[in-house]
TIDRENMAR-366641 format. One line per 5 residues: number of its first residue (from 1); their letters; for each residue y, x, z of C-alpha. Coordinates in nm, 4 decimals, padded with zeros to 6 digits. Each point is the difference from the previous one (the first is absolute). Layout:
residues N
NUM> A> Y:X:Z  ...
This chain:
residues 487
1> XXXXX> 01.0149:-01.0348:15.2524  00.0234:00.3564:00.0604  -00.2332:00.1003:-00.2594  00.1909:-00.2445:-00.2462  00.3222:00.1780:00.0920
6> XXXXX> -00.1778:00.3337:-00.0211  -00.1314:-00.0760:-00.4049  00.3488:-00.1331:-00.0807  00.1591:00.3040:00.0891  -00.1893:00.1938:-00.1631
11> XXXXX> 00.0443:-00.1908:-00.3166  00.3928:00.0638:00.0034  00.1333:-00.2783:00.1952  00.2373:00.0694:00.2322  00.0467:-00.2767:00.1896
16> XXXXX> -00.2462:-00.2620:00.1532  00.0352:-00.2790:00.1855  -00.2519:-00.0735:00.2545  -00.0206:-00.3551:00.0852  -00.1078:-00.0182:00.3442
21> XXXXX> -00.0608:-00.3421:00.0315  -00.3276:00.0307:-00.2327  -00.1462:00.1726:00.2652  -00.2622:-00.1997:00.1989  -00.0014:00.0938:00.4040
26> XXXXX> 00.2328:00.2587:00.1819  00.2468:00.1465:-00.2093  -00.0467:00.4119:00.0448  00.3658:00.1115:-00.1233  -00.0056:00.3475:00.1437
31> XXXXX> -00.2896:00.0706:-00.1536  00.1106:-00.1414:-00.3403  00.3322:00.1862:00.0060  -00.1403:00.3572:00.1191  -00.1345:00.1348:-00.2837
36> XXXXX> 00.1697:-00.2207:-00.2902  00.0201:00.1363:-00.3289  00.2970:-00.1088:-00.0861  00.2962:-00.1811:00.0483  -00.1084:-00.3345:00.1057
41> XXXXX> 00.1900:-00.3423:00.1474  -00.1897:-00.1774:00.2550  00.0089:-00.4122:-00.0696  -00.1466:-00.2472:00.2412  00.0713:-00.3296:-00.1569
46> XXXXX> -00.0440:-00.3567:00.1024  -00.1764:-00.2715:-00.1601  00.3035:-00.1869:-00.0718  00.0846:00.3160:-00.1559  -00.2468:00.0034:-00.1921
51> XXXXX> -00.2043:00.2266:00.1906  -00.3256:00.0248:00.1814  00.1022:00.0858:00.4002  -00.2344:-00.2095:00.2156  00.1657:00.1322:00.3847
56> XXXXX> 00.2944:-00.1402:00.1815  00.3802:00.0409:-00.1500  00.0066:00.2303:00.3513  -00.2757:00.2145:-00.0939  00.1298:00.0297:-00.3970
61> XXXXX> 00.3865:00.1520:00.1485  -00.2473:00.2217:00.1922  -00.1657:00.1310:-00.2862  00.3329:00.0360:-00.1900  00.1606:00.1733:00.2888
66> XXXXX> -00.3024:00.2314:00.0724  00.0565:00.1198:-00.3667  00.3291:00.1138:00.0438  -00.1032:00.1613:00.3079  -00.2372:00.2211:-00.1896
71> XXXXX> 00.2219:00.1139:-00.3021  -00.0329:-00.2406:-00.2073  00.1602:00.0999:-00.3489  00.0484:-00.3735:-00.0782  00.0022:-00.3645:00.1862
76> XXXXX> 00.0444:-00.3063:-00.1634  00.1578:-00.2510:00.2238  00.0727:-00.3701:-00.1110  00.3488:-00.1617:00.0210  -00.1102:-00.1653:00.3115
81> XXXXX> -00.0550:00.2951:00.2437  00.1567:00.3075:-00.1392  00.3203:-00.0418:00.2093  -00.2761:-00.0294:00.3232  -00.1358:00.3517:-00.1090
86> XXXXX> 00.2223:00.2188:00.0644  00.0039:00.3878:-00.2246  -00.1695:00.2855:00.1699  -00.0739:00.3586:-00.1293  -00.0407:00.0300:-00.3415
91> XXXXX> -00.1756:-00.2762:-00.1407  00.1832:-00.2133:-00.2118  00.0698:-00.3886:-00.0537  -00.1070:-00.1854:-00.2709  00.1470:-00.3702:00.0855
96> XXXXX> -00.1656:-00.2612:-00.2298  00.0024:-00.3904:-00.0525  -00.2513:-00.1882:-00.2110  00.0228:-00.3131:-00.1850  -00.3375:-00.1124:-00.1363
101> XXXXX> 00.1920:-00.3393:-00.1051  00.2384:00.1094:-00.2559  00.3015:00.2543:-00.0176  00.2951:-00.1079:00.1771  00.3495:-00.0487:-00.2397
106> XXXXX> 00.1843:00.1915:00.2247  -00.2200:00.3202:00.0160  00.3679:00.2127:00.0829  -00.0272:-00.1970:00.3122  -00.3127:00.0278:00.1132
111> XXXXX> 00.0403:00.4053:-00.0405  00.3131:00.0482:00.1775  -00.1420:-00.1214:00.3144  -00.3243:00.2069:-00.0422  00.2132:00.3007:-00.0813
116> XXXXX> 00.1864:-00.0498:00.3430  -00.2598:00.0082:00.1834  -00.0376:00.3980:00.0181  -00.2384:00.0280:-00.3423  -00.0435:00.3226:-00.1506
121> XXXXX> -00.1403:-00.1700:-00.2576  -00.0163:-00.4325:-00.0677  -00.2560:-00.1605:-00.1454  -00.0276:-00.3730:-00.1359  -00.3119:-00.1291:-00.1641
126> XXXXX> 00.0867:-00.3841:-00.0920  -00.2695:-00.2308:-00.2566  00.1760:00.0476:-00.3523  -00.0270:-00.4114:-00.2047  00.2102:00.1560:-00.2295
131> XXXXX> 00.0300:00.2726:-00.2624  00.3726:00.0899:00.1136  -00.0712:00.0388:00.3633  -00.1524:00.3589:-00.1182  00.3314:00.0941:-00.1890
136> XXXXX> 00.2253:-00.1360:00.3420  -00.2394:00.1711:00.2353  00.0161:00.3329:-00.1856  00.3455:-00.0472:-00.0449  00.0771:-00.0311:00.3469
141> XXXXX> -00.2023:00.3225:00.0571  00.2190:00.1481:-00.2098  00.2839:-00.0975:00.1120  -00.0894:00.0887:00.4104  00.1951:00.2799:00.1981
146> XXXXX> -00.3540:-00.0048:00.2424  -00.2752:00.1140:-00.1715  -00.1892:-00.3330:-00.0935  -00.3352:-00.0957:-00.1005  -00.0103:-00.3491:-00.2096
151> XXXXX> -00.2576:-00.1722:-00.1140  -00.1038:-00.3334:-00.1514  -00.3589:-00.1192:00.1013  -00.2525:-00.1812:-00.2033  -00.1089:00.0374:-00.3704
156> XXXXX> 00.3566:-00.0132:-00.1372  00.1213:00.2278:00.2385  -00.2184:00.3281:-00.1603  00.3082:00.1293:-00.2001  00.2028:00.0351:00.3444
161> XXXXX> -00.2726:00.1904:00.1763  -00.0490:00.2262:-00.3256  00.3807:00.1094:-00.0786  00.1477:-00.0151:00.4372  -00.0077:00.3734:-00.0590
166> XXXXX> 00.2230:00.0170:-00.2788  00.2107:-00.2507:00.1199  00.1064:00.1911:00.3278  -00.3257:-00.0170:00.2243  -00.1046:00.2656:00.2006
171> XXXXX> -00.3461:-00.1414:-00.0643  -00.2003:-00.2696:-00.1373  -00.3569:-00.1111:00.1583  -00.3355:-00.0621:-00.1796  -00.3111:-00.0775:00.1756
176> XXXXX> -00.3282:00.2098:00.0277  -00.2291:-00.2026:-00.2001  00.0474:-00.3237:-00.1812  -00.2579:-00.1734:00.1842  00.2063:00.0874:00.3128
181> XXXXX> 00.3677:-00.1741:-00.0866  00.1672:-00.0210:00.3118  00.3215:-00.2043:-00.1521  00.0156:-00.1934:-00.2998  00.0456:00.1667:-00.3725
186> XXXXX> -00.0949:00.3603:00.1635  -00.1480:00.2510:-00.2502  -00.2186:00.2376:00.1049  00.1002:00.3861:-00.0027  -00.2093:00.1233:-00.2543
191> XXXXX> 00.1294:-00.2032:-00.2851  00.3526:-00.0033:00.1576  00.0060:00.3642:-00.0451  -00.2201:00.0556:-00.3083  00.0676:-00.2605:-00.1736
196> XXXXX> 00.3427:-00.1066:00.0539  00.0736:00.3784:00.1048  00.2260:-00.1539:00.2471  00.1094:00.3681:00.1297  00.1718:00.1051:-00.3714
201> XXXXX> 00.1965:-00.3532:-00.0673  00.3516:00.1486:00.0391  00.3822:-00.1552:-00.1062  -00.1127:00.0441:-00.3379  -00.3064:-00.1519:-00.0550
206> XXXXX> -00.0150:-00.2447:-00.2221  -00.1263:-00.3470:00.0913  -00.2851:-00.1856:-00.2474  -00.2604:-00.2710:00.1074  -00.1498:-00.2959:-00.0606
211> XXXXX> 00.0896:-00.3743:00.0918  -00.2627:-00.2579:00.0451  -00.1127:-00.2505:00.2383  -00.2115:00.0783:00.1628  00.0066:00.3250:-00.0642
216> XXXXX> -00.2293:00.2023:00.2991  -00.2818:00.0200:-00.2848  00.1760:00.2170:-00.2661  -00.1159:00.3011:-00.0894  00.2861:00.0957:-00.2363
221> XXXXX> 00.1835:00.1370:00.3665  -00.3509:00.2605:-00.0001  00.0346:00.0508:-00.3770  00.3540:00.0865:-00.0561  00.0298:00.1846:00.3243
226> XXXXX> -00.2776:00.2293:-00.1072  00.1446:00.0373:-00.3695  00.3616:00.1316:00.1329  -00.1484:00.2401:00.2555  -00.1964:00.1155:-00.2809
231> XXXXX> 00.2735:00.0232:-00.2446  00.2570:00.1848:00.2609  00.2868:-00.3455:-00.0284  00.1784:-00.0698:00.3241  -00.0391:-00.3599:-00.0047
236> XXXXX> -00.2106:-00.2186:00.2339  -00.1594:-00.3050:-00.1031  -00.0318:-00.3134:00.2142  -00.1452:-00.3382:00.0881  00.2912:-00.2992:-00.0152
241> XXXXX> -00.1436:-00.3431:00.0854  00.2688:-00.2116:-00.1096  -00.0634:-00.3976:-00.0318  00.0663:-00.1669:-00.2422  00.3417:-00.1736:00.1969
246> XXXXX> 00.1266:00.3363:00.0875  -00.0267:00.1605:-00.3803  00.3346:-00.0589:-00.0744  00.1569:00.1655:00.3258  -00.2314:00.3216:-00.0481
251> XXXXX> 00.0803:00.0643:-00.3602  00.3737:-00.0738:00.0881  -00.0014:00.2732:00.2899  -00.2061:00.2598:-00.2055  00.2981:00.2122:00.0001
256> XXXXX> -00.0331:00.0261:00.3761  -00.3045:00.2131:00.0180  00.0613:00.0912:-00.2427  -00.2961:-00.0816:-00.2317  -00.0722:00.2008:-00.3378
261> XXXXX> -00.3134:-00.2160:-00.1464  -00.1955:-00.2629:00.0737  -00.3961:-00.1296:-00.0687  -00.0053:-00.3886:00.0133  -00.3236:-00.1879:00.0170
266> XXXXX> -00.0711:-00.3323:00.1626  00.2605:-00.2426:00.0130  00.2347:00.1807:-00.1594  -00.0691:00.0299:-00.3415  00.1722:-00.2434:-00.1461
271> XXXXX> 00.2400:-00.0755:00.2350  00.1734:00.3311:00.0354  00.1060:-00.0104:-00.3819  00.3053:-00.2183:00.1280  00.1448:00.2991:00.1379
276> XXXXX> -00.0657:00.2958:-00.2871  00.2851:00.0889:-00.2294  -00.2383:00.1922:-00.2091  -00.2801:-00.0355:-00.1887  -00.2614:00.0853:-00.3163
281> XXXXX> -00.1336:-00.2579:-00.1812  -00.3283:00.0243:00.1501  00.1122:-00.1280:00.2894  00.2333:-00.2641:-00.1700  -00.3109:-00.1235:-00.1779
286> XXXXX> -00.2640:-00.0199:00.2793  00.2937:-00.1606:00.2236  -00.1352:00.2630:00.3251  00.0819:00.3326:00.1062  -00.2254:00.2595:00.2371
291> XXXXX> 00.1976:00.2612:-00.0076  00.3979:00.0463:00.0819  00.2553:00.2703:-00.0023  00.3397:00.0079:00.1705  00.2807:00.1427:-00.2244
296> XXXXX> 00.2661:00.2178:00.1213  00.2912:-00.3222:-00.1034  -00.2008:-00.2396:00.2302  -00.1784:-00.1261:-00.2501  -00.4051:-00.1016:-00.0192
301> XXXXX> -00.2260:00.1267:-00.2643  -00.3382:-00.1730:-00.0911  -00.3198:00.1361:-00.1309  -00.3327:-00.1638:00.0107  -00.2688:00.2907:00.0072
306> XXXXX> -00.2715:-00.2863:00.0460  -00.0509:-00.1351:-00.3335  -00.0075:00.3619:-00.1354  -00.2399:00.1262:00.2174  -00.2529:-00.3494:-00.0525
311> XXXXX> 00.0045:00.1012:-00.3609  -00.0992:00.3193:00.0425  -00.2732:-00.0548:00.2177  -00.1347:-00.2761:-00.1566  00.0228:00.2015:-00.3826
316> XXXXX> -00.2267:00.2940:00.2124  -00.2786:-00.2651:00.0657  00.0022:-00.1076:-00.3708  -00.0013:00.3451:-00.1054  -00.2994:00.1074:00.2143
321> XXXXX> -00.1448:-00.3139:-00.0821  00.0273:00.0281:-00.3873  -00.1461:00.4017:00.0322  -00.2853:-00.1499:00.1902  -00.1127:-00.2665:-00.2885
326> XXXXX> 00.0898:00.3182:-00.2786  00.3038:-00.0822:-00.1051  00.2726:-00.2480:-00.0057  -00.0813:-00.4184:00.0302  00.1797:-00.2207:-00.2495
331> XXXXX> 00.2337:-00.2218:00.0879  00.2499:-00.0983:00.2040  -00.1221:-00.0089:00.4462  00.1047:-00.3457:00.1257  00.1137:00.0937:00.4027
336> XXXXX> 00.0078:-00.2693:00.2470  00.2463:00.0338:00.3108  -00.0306:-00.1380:00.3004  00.3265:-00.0593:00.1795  00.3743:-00.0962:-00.0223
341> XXXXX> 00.1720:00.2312:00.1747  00.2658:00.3000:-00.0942  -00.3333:00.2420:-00.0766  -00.1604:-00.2683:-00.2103  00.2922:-00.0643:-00.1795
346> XXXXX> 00.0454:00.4158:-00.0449  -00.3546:00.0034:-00.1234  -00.0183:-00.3367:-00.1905  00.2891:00.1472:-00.2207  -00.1328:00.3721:-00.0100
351> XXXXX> -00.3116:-00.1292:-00.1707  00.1525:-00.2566:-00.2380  00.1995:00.3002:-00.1213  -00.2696:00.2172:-00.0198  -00.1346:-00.2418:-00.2554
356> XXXXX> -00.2390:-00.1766:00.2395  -00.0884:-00.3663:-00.0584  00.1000:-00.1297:00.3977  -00.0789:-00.2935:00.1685  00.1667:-00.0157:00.3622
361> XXXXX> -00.1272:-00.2420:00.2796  00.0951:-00.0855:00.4020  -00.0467:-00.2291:00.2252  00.3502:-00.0952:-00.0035  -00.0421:-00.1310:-00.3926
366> XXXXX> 00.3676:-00.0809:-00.0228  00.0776:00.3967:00.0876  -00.2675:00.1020:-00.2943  00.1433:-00.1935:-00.2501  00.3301:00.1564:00.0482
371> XXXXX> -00.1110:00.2898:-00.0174  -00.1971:-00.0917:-00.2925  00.3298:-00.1589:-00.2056  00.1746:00.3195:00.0987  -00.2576:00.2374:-00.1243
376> XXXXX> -00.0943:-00.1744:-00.2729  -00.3777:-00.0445:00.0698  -00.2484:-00.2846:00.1234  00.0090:-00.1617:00.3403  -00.3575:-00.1922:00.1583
381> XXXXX> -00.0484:-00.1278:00.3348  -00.1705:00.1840:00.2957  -00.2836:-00.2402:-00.0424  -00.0099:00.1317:-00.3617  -00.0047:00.3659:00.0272
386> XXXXX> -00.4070:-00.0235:-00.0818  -00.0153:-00.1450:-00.3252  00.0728:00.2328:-00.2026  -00.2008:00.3454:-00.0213  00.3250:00.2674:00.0172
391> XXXXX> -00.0822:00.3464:-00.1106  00.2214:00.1407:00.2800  00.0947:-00.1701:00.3641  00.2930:00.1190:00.2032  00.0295:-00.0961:00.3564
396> XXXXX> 00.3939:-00.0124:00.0424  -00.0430:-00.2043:00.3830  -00.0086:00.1472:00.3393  -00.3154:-00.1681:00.0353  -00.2568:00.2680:00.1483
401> XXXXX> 00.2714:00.2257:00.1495  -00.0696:00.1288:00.3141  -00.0472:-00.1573:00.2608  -00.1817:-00.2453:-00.2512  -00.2220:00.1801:-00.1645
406> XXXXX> -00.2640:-00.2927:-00.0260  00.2180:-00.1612:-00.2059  -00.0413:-00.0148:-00.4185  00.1963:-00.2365:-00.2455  -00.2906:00.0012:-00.2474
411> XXXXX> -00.3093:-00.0648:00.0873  -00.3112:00.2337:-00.0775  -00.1824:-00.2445:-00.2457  00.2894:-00.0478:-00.2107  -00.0235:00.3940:-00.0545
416> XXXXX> -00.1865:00.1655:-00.3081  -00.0733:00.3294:-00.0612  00.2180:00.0663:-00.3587  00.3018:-00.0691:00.2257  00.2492:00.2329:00.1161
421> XXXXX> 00.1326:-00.0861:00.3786  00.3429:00.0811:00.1410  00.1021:-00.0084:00.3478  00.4180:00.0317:00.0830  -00.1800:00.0080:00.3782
426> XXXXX> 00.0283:00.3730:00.1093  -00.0977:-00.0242:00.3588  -00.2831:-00.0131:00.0250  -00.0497:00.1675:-00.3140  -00.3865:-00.1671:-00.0697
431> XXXXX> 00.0585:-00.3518:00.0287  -00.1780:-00.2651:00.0953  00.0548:-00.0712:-00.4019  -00.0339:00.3282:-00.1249  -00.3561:00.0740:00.2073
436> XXXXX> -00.1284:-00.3104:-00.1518  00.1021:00.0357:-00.3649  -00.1785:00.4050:00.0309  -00.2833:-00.2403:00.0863  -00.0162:-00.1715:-00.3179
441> XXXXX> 00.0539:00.3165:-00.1900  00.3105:-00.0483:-00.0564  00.2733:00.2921:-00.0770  00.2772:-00.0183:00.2840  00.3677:00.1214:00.0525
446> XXXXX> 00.1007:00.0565:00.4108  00.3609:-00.0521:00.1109  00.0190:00.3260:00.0598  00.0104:00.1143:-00.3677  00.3058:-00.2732:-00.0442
451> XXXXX> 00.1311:00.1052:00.3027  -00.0298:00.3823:-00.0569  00.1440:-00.0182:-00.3386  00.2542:-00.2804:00.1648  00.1312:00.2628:00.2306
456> XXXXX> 00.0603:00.3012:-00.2562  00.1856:-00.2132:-00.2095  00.2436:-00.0417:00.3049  -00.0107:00.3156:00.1198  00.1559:00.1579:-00.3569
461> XXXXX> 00.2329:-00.2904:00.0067  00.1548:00.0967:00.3132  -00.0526:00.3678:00.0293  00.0417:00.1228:-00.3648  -00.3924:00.1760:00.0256
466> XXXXX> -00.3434:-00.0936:-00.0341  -00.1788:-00.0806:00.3546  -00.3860:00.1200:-00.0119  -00.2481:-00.2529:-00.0427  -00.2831:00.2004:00.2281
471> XXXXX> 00.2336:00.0589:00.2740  00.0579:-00.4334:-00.0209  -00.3416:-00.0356:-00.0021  -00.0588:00.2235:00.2666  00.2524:-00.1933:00.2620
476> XXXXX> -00.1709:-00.3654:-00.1365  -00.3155:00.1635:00.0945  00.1120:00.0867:00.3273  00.2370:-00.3432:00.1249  -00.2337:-00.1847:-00.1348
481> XXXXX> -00.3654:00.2175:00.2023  00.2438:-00.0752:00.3220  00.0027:-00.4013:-00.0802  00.3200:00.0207:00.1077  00.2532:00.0302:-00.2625
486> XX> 00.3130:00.2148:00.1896  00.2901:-00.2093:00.0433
């Protein structure tokens, strides 16, 4: 612990928690106090906390108290015993309450009587099972006379942890590695600062992100990140998850955060057209959106980058493919796509535009045929996706995303090598799919060309200037060498 606190100091943070009850055995707090750092605030939680402490409640108060005794800069004492601890020097009181069940209506309550307990600072932590309980935690930061740390727990709780600071917080908390979460939806403090560059977000960033759900394996949080840092914009980009029951409610408070753009992927597609005022008729004709803006009157602009950027990538292949037989092939490609959701749907009417002959297939037939009538293009069942021989095949399902990348929707001996094979799948980037149709001889198209050419189209849309495409690459590269997409 002391060597941990030593390298995170030296990296620029200036405040560490140490979290006593990790430690196995006697509990030396002189020893970890001495020669500190920095700034730290000493923690000994309970397992009902959420913590790890093993001893008696008696020997726990001892620790705390022995803490303040030695000069403690910080204590964090729970609702439960900070009026039995009374002040003493210099050390100041963090008093906290936890919720790991949900976050209570009545959070104005809850604070009150942790402020009056003698709290230099309160601090709730309560589970977040809805997208609004970040924008009424953060709100009631705001809104404190004590200073106040608030924060929403669990994967839809990552905006509050991200933005406390420019809410009102004297500080936020991210964990030292992310194999070492010590409370639900934690980020560690390497992409909390580099990537989210949680230190610069000020009263006039601007808010973008993206809503899906789930949405802890998105790399567009890595991507977009990386692309405003590079580009100098104070704006912060974020992961929403936001079911599919509480859409409505988040677009309706978007004003609150307030929000300035928006990536949608999975459910949302479709559904989130309801409430747009605005949009081309590219997205009028595919019937999905990806990509939103927030206009100054309230209203909701729609783009759909996704059907662009399939086109493109998918032309490339042909391209390279046509230089590599000496020249161009007659006739028109014939592109089969597997899937029925917003992406196929984006691609399925990219390609029929780009004079492609399309054939569109799922294992929900009902869903392919609609999008089939809407497109204007063919419609077979699952069970018929093998008997014809496509000249191009374009994966537009989840299936083989991480974590299951064993996973293809076409199987290897229904492959041949004249065929050109698309995955929408960008994490992992070689596919289950993709590995086996390089097997065959195949030419291939990764996610991560879609996804990179996906995410500059955005990035003009909202920010008026081109985003670079190595500098996207670069942050795939790295979220995805990690296996664990931030946010």
């Amino acid at each position: 612990m002391i060597a941990e606190h030593r390298f995170l100091a030296e990296n620029g943070v200036k405040l560490v928690e140490l979290r006593l009850d990790y430690i196995q055995g006697a509990v030396q707090v002189k020893r970890l106090l001495r020669e500190r750092p920095c700034p730290a605030i000493v923690t000994c939680r309970r397992q009902a906390d959420g913590g790890r402490w093993q001893g008696t409640e008696e020997e726990r108060l001892l620790v705390l108290r022995t803490a303040i005794a030695e000069g403690a800069d910080w204590v964090d004492l729970e609702d439960d015993i900070a009026e039995g601890v009374p002040r003493f020097g210099k050390t100041r009181r963090i008093v906290s309450h936890h919720d790991f069940q949900r976050t209570p209506a009545d959070l104005a309550t809850v604070h009150a009587r942790l402020a009056g307990m003698d709290a230099d600072v309160v601090k709730i932590a309560t589970m977040a099972d809805h997208p609004g309980d970040n924008l009424r935690m953060l709100e009631l930061v705001r809104s404190s006379r004590v200073p106040t740390v608030g924060l929403c727990m669990g994967e839809m709780g990552v905006p509050s942890r991200v933005l406390a600071c420019r809410y009102g917080a004297p500080f936020t908390f991210a964990t030292f590695h992310q194999d070492r979460v010590l409370a639900p939806g934690q980020i560690a403090w390497k992409p909390m600062r580099d990537v989210y560059r949680v230190n610069a977000i000020g009263d006039n960033t601007a808010i973008y992100g993206v809503i899906a759900d789930p949405v802890a394996h998105s790399l567009s949080p890595a991507v977009h990140n990386a692309a405003l840092a590079d580009a100098g914009i104070d704006a912060v980009y974020l992961p929403f998850r936001v079911p599919a029951e509480d859409l409505d409610d988040f677009l309706a408070e978007a004003h609150r955060w307030p929000l300035a753009g928006l990536s949608v992927t999975i459910p949302h597609k479709q559904a989130v057209l309801e409430r747009v005022t605005a949009s081309d008729d590219l997205v009028q004709g595919i019937g999905a959106t990806n990509t939103l803006r927030f206009l100054p009157d309230g209203g909701i602009e729609a783009r759909n980058t996704d059907a662009t950027a399939a086109v493109e990538s998918l032309q490339a292949a042909i391209a390279a493919q046509a230089s590599d037989l000496g020249g161009p092939r007659a006739g028109t490609k014939s592109a089969l796509v597997l899937g029925a959701g917003g992406a196929a749907r984006a691609v399925a009417f990219g390609l029929k535009h780009a004079a492609m002959e399309v054939t569109v297939t799922s294992r929900t037939s009902e869903r392919a045929k609609e999008i089939a009538d809407d497109v204007g293009c063919r419609a077979v069942d699952w069970d018929g996706r093998y008997r014809k021989p496509y000249d191009c095949i374009i994966n537009a399902t989840p299936v083989g995303m991480h974590p299951n990348v064993n996973e293809t929707p076409f199987d290897k001996s229904a492959l041949r090598p004249y065929m050109i094979v698309f995955d929408t799948v960008y994490n992992p980037e070689n596919t289950l799919l993709l590995k086996e149709a390089r097997s065959v001889g195949c030419r291939t198209v990764t996610g991560v060309e879609m996804f990179v050419r996906q995410a500059m189209l955005q990035f003009e849309y909202w920010h008026g200037k081109p985003a670079s495409a190595e500098v996207i690459r670069d942050a795939i590269k790295s979220a995805t060498a990690s296996h664990k997409p931030v946010g």
